[in-house]
C-alpha positions in Angstrom: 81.6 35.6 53.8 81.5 31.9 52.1 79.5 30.7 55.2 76.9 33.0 54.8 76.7 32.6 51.4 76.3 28.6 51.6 74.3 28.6 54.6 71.4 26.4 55.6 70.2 26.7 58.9 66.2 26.4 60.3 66.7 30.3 59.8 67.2 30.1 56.5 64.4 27.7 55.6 61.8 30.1 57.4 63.4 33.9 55.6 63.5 31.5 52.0 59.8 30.7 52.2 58.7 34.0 53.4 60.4 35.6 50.6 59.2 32.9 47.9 55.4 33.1 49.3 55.0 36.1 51.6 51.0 36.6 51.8 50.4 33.2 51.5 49.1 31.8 54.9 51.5 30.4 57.0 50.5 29.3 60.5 47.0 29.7 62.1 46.2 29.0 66.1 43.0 29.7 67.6 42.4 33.3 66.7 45.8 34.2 65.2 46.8 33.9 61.5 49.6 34.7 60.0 50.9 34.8 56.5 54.7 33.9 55.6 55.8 37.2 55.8 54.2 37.5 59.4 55.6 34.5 60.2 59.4 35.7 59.2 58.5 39.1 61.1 58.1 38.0 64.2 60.3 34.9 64.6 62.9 38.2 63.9 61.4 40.3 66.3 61.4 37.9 68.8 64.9 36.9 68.3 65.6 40.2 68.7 64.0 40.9 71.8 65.5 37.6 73.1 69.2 38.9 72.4 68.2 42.3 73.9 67.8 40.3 77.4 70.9 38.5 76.9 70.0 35.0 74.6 72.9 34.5 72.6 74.6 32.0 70.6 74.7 28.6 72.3 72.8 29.6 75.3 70.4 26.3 76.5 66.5 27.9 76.5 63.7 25.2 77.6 60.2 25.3 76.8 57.0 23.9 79.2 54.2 24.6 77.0 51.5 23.2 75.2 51.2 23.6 71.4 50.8 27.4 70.1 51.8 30.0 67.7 53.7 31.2 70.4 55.9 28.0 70.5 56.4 27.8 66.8 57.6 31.3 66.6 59.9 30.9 69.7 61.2 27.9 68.1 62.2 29.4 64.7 63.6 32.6 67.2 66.3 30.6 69.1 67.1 28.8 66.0 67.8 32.5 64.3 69.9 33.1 67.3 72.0 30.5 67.3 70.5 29.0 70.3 69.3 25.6 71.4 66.3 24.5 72.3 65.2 22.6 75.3 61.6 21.1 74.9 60.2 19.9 78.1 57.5 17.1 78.3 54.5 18.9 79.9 53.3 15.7 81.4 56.7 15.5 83.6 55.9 16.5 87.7 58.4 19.0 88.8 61.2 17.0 90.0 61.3 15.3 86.4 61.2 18.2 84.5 64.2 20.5 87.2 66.7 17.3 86.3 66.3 18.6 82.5 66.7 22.5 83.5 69.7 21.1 85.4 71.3 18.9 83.2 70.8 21.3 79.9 72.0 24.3 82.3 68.8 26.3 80.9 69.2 29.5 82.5 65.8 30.8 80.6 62.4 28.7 80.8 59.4 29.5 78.6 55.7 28.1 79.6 52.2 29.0 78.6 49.7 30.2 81.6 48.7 26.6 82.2 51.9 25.3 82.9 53.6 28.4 84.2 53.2 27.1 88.1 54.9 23.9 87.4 57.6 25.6 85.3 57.8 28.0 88.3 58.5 24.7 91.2 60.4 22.9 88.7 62.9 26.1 88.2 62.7 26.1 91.9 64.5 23.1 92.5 67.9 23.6 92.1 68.8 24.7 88.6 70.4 27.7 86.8 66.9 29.6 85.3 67.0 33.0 86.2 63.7 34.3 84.0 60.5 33.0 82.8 59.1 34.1 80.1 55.3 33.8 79.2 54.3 32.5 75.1 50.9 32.9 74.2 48.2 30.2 73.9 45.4 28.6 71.7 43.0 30.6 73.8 43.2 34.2 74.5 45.4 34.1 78.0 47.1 36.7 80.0 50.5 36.1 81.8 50.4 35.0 85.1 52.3 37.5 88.4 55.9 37.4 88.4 56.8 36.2 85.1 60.0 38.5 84.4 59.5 38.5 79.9 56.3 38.0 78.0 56.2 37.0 74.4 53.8 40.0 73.0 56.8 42.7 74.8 59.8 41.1 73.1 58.2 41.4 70.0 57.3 44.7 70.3 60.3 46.3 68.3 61.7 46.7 65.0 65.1 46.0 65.9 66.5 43.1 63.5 68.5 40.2 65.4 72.2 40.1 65.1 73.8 37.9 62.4 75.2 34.7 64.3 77.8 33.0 63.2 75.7 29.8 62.5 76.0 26.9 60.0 74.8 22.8 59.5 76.8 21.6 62.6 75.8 24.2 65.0 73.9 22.4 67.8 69.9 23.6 67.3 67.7 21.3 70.1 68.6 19.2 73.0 65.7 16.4 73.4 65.6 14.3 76.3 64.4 10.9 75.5 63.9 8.4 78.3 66.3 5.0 78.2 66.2 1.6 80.1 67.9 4.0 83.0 66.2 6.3 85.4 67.6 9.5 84.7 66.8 10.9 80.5 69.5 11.5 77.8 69.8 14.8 75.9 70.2 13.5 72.2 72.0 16.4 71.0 70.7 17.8 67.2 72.3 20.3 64.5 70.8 21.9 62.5 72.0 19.7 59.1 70.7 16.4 61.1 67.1 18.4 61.4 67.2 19.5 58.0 68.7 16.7 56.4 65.7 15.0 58.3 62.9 17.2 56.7 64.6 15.8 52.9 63.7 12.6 54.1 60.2 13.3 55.7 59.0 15.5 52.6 60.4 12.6 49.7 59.1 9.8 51.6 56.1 11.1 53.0 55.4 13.1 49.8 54.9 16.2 51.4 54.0 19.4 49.3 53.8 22.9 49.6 49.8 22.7 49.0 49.4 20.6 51.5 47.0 21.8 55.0 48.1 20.1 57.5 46.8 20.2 61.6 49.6 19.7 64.2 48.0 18.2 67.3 50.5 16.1 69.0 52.5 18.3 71.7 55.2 20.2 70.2 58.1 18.8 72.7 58.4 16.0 70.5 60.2 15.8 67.6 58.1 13.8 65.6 55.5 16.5 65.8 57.8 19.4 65.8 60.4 17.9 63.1 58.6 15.3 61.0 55.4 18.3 60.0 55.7 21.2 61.6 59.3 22.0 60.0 58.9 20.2 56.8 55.8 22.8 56.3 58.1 25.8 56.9 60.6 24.9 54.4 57.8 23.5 51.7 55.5 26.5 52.9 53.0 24.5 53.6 49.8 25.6 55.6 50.1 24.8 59.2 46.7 25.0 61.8 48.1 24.4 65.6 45.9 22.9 68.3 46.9 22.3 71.9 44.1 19.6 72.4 44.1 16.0 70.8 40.7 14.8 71.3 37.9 13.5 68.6 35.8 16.5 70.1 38.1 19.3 68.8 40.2 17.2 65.7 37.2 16.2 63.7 35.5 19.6 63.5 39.3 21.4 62.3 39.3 18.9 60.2 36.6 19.5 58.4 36.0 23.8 58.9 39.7 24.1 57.8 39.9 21.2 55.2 42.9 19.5 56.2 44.7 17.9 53.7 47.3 15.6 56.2 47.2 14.6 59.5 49.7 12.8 61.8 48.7 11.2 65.4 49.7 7.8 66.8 47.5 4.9 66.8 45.4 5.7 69.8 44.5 9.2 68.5 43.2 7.7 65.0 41.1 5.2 67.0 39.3 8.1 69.3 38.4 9.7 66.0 37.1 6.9 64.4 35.0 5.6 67.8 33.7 9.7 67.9 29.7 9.7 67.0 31.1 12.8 64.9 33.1 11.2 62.5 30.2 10.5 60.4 28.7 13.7 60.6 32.1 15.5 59.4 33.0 15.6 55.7 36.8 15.2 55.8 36.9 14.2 52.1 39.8 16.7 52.1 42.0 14.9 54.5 44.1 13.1 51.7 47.2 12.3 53.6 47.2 10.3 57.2 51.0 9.3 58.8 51.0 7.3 62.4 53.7 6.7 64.1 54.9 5.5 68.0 53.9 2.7 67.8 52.3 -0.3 65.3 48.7 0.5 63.5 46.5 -2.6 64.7 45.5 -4.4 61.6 41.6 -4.3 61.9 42.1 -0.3 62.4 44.2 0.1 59.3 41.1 -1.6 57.3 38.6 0.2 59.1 40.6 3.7 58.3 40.6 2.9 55.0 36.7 1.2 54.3 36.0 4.8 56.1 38.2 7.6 54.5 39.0 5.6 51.1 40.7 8.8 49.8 43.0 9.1 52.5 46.5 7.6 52.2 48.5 6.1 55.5 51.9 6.0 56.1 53.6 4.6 59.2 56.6 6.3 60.3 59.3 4.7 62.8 62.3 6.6 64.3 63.5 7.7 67.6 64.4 11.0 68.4 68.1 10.7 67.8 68.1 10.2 64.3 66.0 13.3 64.2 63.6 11.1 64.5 62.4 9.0 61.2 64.3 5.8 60.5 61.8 4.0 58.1 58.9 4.2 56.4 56.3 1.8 54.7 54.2 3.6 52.0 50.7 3.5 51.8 50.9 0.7 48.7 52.5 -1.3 51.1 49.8 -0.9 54.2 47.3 -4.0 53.8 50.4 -6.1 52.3 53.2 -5.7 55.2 50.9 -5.0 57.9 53.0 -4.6 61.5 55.9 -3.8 59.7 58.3 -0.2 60.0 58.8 -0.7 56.3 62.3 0.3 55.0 64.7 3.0 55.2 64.1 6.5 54.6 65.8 8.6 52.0 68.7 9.7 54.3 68.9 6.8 56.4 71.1 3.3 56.1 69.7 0.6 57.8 70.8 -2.6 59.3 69.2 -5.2 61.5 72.1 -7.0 62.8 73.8 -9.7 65.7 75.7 -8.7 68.5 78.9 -9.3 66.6 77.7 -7.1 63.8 76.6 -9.2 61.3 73.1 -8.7 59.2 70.9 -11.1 60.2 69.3 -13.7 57.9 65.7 -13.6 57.1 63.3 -14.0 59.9 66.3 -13.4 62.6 66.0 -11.5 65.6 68.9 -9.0 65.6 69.1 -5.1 66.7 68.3 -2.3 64.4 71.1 0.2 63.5 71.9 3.1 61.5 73.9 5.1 59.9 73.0 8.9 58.6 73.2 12.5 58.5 70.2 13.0 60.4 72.2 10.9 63.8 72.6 12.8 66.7 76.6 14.1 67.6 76.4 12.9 70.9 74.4 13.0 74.1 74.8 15.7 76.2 77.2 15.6 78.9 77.4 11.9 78.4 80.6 10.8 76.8 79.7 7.0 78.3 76.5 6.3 76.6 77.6 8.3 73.8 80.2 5.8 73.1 77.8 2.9 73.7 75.7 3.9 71.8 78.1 4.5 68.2 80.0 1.0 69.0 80.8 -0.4 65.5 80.8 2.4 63.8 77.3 2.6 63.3 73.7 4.0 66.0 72.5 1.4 68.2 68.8 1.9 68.1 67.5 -0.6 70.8 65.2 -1.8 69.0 65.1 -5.8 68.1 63.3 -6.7 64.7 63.4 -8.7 61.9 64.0 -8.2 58.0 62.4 -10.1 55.2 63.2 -11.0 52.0 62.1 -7.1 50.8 64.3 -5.6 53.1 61.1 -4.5 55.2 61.7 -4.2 58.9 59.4 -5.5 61.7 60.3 -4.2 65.3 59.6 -7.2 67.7 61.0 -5.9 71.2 63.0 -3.3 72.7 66.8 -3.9 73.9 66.1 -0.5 75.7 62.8 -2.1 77.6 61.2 1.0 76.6 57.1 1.0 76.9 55.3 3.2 73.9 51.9 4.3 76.0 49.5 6.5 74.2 52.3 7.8 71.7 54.6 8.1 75.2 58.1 6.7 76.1 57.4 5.3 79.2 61.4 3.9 80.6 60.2 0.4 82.5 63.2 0.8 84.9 62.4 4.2 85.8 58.8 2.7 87.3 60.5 -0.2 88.6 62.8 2.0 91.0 59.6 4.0 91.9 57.5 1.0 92.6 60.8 -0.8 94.8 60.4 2.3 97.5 57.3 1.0 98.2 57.7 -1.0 101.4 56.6 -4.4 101.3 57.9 -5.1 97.2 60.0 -7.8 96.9 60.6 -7.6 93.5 59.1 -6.4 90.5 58.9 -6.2 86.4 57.2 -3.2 84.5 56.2 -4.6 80.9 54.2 -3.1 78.2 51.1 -5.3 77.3 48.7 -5.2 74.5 46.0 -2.8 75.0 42.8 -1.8 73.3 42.7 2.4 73.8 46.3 2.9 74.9 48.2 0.3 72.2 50.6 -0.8 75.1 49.8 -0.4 78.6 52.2 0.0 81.7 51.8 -3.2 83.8 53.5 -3.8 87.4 54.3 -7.5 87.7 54.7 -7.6 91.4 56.4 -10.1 93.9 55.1 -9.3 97.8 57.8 -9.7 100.7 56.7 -12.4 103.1 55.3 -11.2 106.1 53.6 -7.7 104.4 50.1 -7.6 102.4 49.8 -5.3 99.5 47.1 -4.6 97.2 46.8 -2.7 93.6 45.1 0.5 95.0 48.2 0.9 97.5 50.8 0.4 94.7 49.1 2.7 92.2 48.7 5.6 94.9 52.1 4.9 95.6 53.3 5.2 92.1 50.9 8.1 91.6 53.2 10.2 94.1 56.4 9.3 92.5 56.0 9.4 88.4 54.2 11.4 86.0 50.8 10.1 85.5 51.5 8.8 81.7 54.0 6.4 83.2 52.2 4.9 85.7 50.8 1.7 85.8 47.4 1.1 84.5 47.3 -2.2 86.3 49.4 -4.5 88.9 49.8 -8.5 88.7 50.9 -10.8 91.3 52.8 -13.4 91.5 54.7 -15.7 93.6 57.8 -15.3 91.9 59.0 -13.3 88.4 60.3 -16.1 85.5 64.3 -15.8 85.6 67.2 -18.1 83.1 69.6 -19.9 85.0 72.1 -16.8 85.1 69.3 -14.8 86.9 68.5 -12.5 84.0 64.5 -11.5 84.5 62.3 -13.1 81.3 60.5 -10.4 80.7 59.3 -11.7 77.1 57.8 -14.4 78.8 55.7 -12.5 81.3 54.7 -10.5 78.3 53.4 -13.7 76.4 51.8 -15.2 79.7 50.0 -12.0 80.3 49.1 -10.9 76.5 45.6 -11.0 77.0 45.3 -9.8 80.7 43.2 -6.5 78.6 41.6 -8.7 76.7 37.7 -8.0 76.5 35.9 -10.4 78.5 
C-alpha cells in the first residue's frame, strides 16, 4: 500500500494534471483536441486495450512513427502499464531499424500509415514482433491491409487498465543512441531519471503551466519527447503536435495558435528565419525559444534576437543517457558566452576532467562527466560498455570541452567521433565500414565539417587503392544503398594519404582544420 501511496511514475504526472485542470486544453494535432481529462481518458483506454492483447509489465513495445496525438497517447499508455518504450528513428532503412526490434526483443511494433511498409520489412527480418498496430496521424489516415491492432479499436472500451506494480526505478524507455561503433546502444531509462529530468528542464528552462508550446522535432527523440513534450504534461501546459518541420508549416502554427515556446536545433531556426514568411507572421507571442544538438552560430543568435526581440533563447546540451539535458546557458548569458553549453542543470553534477580523473584547469581540454539522478542504469544487454562507460564512479559523456573561470562549459570535440547533422547523430565509424565495402577504398575518415544549412556536414575523406579509379558520384550511390540517407555523406575528398601520429592513430582534428572551409561560400 505505501508504494502506491508515494508513487511517481509518467502515470502519475498525466492522472495529477487531468485531475488539477480537466477541461483545460491539453494536446491538439491536426484536427484533434483534447482537453486534460480527454487526454487521461484515453491514455487509460488505450492501456487497457493494450493489456487486453497481452502488453504487460516489462514487455519491450517500439514505435516507427512520425509525430501525432496518437504517439503521445501511446506513450503515456505503456508508461501506465508498466511497459517500456522502444522509439525507432524513422529515418533508419529496414535493416537499421530490425537490429533495434531484435536487440530490444519488441514483440509489438507501432507505425503510422507512412511508415507502416518499412515497419512491416524491418519486422520481417528476423526479430520477435508478432503484431502491428496502426496510431493515427496529423492528417486524417486510414490503416493500411494486414495491420493485426489499430489505435481507434483499442480505445474503444471503458474497461480501466490494471494497477501495475510500478514505481521510480521501473525501466519506462529503451533509446538507441548511435556510438563511435557500428551497431547502437539502448540507454536504458526509469521512470525517476525521466522525471527527475523534467525538474531540471522546467526550473532551468522556466517552463510554466501557461505556457503554448509546438512540438515539431520527431518524437523518437528524447529531447523532443522528454525535454517539452513531458515537462507540459506534468506542468499542464498546452501542447500543439506537428509531424513536419519546415518554415512553410512552423511559421503559420506559430502565429494561428500563438505559441508561446518553441524548441528546434540550429538548422530549423535558420529555415524559419530565411522563409519570405517570417515577416509576414506576427509571432509576438512566441516568448520562449530553446536549441539544442548542436552550437547556435553567433551571427544567427543576433539575428534571432534583432528579429523576435521579445523572445528569450536558451541552449540546451545533453545526450540521451542522462535523460538527456546536461547543461544549460540562460538567455542572459547568450551574446556574453556565445558557443558555450553553459553550466549544469538543476539535477546534474558536472565535471570536465583528464583521463586520470582530475578537473581540468582553465582552458584545458579534458572529457565531460556526470553524475545524476537523471543517468541511465545501464545499457541494454551490454554489461561491457555499461562498465566503460560508469568508470570512476562517475558517466563518461564523450564529449571533450573546456571550462572557464565561471564554471561554463564549451564542447570542443567528441571522444565518441560522433557527427551532429541537421539535429542527427550521425556515428562516423558506422559510415566508415559502409564506405570500406566499396571496392577500390583504401582507406577512409568520415568527419563532420562546418556547414552553412546543416551546422555539421558528413564528409568522406577518401584514400583510392592503386590500380582502381573512383569518383564521388560512385561513392555516394554506394553509400546511398548501405545507410540511411541522414548519415550519408554530403561530400567526398581525396587524398593521397589520411594524416596519422607516429603510433598510427588517424588525426582526424587535423583533417577537420585543413578542410574547415571546404563549405565555405565561394
Amino acid at each position: 500500500m505505501s508504494d502506491i501511496l508515494r508513487r511517481q511514475t509518467l502515470a502519475d504526472l498525466l492522472r495529477r494534471t487531468a485531475a488539477r485542470a480537466p477541461d483545460k486544453p491539453a494536446l491538439r494535432c491536426g484536427d484533434i483536441a483534447w482537453s486534460w481529462r480527454e487526454f487521461d481518458t484515453i491514455v487509460s483506454r488505450l492501456a487497457a486495450g493494450l493489456h487486453r492483447e497481452g502488453v504487460a509489465r516489462g514487455d519491450r513495445v517500439a514505435v516507427l512513427a512520425r509525430n501525432s496525438h496518437g504517439f503521445a497517447a501511446l506513450r503515456f499508455a505503456l508508461a501506465r502499464l508498466g511497459a517500456v518504450l522502444v522509439p525507432v528513428n524513422f529515418m533508419l532503412n529496414a535493416d537499421e531499424a530490425a537490429y533495434i526490434l531484435r536487440h530490444a526483443g519488441a514483440e509489438l511494433l507501432a507505425v503510422d500509415s507512412g511508415l507502416a511498409a518499412l515497419g512491416r520489412d524491418a519486422a520481417a527480418r528476423d526479430t520477435r514482433v508478432q503484431r502491428l498496430l496502426w496510431l493515427p496521424s496529423e492528417q486524417p489516415s486510414q490503416p493500411p491491409p494486414g495491420i493485426a491492432l489499430r489505435f481507434d479499436a483499442l480505445v474503444d472500451t471503458s474497461a480501466e487498465p490494471p494497477q501495475a506494480a510500478i514505481g521510480r526505478d521501473d525501466l519506462l524507455q529503451i533509446v538507441y543512441t548511435s556510438g563511435t561503433e557500428s551497431a547502437p546502444k539502448g540507454a536504458m531509462l526509469t521512470h525517476g531519471a525521466v522525471i527527475d529530468q523534467y525538474v531540471s528542464c522546467i526550473v532551468d528552462g522556466e517552463m510554466a503551466a501557461t505556457d503554448v508550446v509546438l512540438h515539431a522535432l520527431p518524437l523518437y527523440h528524447c529531447a523532443q519527447l522528454d525535454v517539452f513534450l513531458g515537462p507540459c504534461v506534468y506542468l499542464g501546459a498546452s501542447s500543439f503536435i506537428t509531424a513536419t518541420p519546415t518554415p512553410d508549416n512552423l511559421l503559420p502554427l506559430l502565429q494561428q495558435h500563438r505559441i508561446s515556446a518553441f524548441f528546434a536545433p540550429p538548422t530549423v531556426w535558420i529555415g524559419l528565419l530565411r522563409s519570405p514568411l517570417f515577416d509576414r507572421c506576427d509571432l509576438s507571442n512566441l516568448r520562449k525559444g530553446y536549441y539544442g544538438a548542436s552550437i547556435m552560430p553567433v551571427a544567427v543568435m543576433r539575428e534571432l534576437t534583432e528579429r523576435l526581440p521579445q523572445m528569450r533563447l536558451w541552449n540546451f546540451y545533453g545526450q540521451t543517457e542522462i535523460a538527456p539535458l546536461a547543461t544549460v546557458l540562460k538567455p542572459e548569458d547568450q551574446l556574453r558566452k556565445p558557443g558555450s553549453a553553459g553550466r549544469p542543470a538543476l539535477n546534474v553534477e558536472t565535471r570536465v576532467v583528464d583521463d586520470a580523473m582530475r578537473d581540468v584547469q582553465v582552458g584545458e581540454i579534458g572529457e565531460i562527466v556526470h553524475r545524476s539522478p537523471q543517468l541511465l542504469q545501464g545499457y541494454f544487454n551490454d554489461a561491457q560498455r555499461t562498465a566503460a562507460a560508469f568508470e570512476g564512479g562517475w558517466f563518461h559523456s564523450g564529449d571533450l570541452a573546456t571550462i572557464d573561470a565561471e564554471g561554463y562549459i564549451t564542447v570542443v570535440d567528441r571522444k565518441k567521433d560522433m557527427i551532429k547533422t541537421g539535429g542527427e547523430n550521425v556515428a562516423s565509424r558506422e559510415v566508415e565500414e559502409a564506405l570500406y565495402r566499396l571496392e577500390g577504398v583504401s582507406e577512409v575518415a568520415v568527419i563532420g565539417l562546418p556547414h552553412p544549412r546543416w551546422i555539421e556536414a558528413v564528409t568522406a575523406v577518401l584514400v583510392v587503392k592503386a590500380g582502381h579509379a573512383l569518383d564521388s558520384a560512385r561513392v555516394l550511390a554506394h553509400a546511398a544503398q548501405h545507410l540511411a540517407p541522414f548519415k550519408c555523406p554530403k561530400a567526398v575528398v581525396f587524398v593521397d594519404a589520411l594524416p596519422k601520429n607516429p603510433s598510427g592513430k588517424l588525426l582526424k582534428r587535423e583533417l577537420r582544420q585543413r578542410l574547415q572551409d571546404h563549405y565555405a561560400p565561394r
